[in-house]
C-alpha positions as CSV (number, residue, x, y, z in Angstrom):
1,X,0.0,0.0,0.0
2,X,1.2,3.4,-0.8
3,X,0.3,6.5,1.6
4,X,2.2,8.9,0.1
5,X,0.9,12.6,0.1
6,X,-1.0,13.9,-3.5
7,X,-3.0,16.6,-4.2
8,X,-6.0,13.9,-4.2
9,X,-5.6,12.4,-1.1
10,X,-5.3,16.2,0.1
11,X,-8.6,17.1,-1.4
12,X,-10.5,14.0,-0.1
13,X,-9.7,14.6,3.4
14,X,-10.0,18.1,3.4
15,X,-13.7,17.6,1.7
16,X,-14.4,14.9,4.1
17,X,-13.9,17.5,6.6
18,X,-16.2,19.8,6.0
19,X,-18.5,17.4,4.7
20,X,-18.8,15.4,8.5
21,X,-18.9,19.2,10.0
22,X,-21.8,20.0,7.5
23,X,-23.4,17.2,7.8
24,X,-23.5,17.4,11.5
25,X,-24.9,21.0,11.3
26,X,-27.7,20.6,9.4
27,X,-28.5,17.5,11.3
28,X,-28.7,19.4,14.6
29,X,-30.3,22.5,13.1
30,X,-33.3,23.9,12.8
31,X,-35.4,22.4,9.4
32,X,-35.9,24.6,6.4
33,X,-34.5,27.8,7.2
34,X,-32.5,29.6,5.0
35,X,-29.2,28.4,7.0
36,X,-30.2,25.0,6.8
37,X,-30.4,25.4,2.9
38,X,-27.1,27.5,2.4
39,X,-24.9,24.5,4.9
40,X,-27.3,21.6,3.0
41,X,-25.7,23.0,-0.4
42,X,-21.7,23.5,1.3
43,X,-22.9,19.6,2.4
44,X,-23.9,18.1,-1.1
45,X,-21.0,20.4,-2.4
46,X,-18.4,19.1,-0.2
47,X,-19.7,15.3,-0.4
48,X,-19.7,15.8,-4.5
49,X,-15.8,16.5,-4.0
50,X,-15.3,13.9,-1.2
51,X,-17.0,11.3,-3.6
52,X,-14.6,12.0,-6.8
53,X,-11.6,12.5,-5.3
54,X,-12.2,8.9,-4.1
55,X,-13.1,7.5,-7.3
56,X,-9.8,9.1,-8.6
57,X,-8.0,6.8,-5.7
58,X,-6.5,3.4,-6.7
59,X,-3.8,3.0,-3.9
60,X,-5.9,0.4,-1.7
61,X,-6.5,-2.0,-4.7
62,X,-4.7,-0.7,-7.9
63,X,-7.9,-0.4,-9.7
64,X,-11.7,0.2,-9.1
65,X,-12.6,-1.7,-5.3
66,X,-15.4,-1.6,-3.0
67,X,-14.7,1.7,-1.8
68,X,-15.3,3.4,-5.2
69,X,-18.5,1.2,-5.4
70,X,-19.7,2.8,-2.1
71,X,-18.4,6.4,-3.6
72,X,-20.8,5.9,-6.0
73,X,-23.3,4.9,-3.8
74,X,-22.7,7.9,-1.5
75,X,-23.2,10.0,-4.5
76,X,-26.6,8.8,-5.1
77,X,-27.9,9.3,-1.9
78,X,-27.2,13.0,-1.9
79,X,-28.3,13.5,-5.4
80,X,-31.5,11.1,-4.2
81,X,-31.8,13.4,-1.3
82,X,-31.5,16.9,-3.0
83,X,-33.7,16.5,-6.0
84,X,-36.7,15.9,-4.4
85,X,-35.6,18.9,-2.0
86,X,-35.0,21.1,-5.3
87,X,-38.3,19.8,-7.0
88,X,-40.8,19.6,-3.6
89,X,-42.2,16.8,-5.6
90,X,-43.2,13.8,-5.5
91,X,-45.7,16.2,-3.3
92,X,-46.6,14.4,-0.5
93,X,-43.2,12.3,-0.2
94,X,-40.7,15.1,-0.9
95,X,-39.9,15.9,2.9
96,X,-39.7,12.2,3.7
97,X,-37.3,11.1,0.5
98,X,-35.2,14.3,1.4
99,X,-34.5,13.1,5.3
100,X,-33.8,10.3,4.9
101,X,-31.5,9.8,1.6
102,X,-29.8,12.8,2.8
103,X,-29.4,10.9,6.6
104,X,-28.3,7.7,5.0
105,X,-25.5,9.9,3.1
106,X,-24.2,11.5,6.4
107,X,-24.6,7.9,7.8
108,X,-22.8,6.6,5.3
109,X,-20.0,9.7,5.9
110,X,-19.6,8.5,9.0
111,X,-19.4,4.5,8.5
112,X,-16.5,5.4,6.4
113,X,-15.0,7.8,8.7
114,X,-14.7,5.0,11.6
115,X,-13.9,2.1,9.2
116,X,-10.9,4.4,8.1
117,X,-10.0,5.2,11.7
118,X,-10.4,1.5,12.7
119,X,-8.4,0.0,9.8
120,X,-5.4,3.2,10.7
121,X,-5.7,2.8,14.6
122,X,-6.8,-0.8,15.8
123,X,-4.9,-2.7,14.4
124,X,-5.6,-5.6,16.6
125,X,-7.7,-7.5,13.6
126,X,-8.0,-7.9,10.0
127,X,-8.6,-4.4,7.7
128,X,-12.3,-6.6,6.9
129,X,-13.1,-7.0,10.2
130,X,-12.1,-3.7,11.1
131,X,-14.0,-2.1,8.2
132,X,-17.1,-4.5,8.9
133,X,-17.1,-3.8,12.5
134,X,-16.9,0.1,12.4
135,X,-19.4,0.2,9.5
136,X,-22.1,-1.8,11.0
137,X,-22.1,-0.3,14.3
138,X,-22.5,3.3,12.4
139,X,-25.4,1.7,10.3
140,X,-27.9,0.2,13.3
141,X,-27.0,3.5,15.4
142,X,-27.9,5.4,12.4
143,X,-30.8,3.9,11.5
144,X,-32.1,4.0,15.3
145,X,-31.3,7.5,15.5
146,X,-33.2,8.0,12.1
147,X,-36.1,6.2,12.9
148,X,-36.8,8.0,16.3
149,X,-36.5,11.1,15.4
150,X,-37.9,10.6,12.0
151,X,-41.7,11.8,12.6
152,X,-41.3,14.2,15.2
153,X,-39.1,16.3,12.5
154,X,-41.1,16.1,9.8
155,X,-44.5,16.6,11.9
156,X,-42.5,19.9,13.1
157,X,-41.2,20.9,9.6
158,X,-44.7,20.4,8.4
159,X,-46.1,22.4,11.0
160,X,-44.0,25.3,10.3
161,X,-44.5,25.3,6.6
């Protein structure tokens, strides 16, 4: 494996960055404001970046590998997330397809955040384990998360709008 420094690897972590801290905001923020818009567009900006930086990385298997097959996944949950933001249609399901593809991408952010701090850090197992391990505890914890909250914030955005 090569961890040499490039302008790629540069960009991807300095995308994933922001893209955790966006995330993160406009999870914990207040629904449908104009903030929440203007950090959910520095969030599907970032995470566009983050996504082909990493399909332009080859180090791990020397050619197109799982990771790049979850890049592309990534990238689909945001775009799945934002279009029916962007279109308010289909019109009764807009709110719900928008919170939780766009959830699912941050998830998904952070699943690969801890499988790449396992894999770095504890090395006490094998990189599968390590990657299977820290992405499935970030899934069911996500999912919980995203299923108890999931009504009472779209009840409340509905409310307000």
């Amino acid at each position: 494996m090569n961890y040499s420094f490039d302008v790629t690897g540069l960009i991807h972590f300095l995308s994933a960055i922001v893209a955790m801290a966006t995330g993160m905001v406009v999870i914990l923020m207040k629904k449908g404001t104009k903030l929440h818009v203007k950090i959910g567009y520095s969030y599907v900006l970032s995470m566009a970046v983050l996504n082909i930086s990493a399909l332009l990385i080859y180090d791990l298997f020397g050619g197109f590998g799982p990771f790049h097959f979850m890049a592309l996944i990534s990238f689909t949950t945001v775009i799945a997330g934002l279009i029916p933001a962007l279109l308010k249609k289909p019109e009764k399901k807009w709110l719900e397809m928008h919170y939780e593809f766009m959830l699912w991408s941050v998830i998904g952010l952070y699943a690969a955040f801890w499988s790449e701090t396992f894999t770095r850090f504890f090395r006490f197992s094998g990189f599968w384990t390590l990657v299977g391990i820290a992405t499935l505890a970030t899934v069911l914890i996500g999912a919980i998360l995203l299923k108890m909250k999931k009504a009472k914030i779209l009840a409340r955005f509905s409310k307000e709008n």
